[in-house]
C-alpha positions as CSV (number, residue, x, y, z in Angstrom):
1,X,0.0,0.0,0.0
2,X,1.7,3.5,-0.8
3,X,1.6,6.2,1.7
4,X,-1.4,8.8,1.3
5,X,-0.5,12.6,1.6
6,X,-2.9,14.3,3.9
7,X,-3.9,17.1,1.2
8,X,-3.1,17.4,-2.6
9,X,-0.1,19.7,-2.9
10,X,0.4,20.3,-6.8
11,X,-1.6,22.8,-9.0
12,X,-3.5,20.8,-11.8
13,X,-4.6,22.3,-15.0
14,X,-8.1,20.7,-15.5
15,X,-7.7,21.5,-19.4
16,X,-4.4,19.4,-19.4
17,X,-5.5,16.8,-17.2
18,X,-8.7,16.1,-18.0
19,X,-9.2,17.1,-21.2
20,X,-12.0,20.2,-20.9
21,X,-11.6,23.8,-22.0
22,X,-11.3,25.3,-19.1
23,X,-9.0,27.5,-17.1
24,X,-9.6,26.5,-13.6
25,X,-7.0,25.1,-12.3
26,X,-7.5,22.9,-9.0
27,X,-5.3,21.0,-5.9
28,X,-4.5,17.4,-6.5
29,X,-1.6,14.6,-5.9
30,X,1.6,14.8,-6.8
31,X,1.9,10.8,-6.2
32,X,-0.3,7.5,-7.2
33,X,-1.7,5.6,-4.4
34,X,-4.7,4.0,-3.1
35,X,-6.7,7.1,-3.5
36,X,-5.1,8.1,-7.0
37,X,-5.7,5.5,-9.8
38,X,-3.9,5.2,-12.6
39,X,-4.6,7.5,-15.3
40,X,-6.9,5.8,-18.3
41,X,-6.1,7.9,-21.1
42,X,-9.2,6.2,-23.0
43,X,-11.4,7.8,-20.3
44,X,-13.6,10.5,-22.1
45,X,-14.8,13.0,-18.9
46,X,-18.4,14.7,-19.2
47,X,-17.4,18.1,-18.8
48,X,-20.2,19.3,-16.6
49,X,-20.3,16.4,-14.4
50,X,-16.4,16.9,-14.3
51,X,-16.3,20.7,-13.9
52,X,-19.2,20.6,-11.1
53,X,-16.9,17.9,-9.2
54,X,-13.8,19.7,-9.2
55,X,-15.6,23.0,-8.5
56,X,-16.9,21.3,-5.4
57,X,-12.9,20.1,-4.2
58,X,-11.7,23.7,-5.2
59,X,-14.5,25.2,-2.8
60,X,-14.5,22.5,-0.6
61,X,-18.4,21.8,-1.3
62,X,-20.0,18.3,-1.1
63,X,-21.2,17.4,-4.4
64,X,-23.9,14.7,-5.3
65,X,-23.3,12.6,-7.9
66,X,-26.7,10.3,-8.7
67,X,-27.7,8.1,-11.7
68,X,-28.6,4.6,-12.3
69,X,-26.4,1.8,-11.7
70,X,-23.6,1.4,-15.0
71,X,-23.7,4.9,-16.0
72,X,-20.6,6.0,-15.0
73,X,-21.1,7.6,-11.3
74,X,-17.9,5.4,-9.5
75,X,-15.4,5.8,-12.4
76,X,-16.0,9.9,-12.0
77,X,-15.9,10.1,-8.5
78,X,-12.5,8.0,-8.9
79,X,-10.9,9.6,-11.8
80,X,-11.8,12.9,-10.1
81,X,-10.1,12.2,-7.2
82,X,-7.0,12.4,-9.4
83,X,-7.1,15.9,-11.0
C-alpha cells in the first residue's frame, strides 16, 4: 500500500488533465496511491459532471453525484479524485 499525503499539494490544470476547455486550475496529488488511480487515457470525462466535481474540491463543497447503476457515477468520482 503506498503512503497517502494528507492534502493534494500540486496545482493541476483541468484543461491538461482532463481534457476540458477550461481554465480552472484545482489541488491534487503529486503521487499515485490507493486514492489516485492510474490515469486511463481512454477515459472520455463529461465536462459538466467533471467541472461541477472539481468545483466542489476547489470550494471544498460536497457534491452529489446520482444516476442509475452502470452509468458511469464510480469511475468519475474515482478519476476525479486524481485531477
Amino acid at each position: 500500500m503506498l503512503e497517502q499525503t494528507a492534502k493534494p499539494t500540486e496545482d493541476i490544470d483541468v484543461r491538461e488533465v482532463f481534457g476540458i476547455d477550461s481554465d480552472m486550475k484545482v489541488k491534487g496529488f503529486a503521487d499515485r496511491s490507493d486514492r489516485v488511480p492510474d490515469i486511463d487515457s481512454t477515459y472520455k470525462f463529461d465536462r459538466d459532471t467533471t467541472l461541477a466535481i472539481l468545483a466542489g474540491f476547489a470550494y471544498n463543497r460536497r457534491v452529489m453525484i446520482q444516476g442509475y447503476h452502470g452509468t458511469g457515477k464510480s469511475p468519475i468520482s474515482s478519476r476525479s479524485r486524481h485531477g
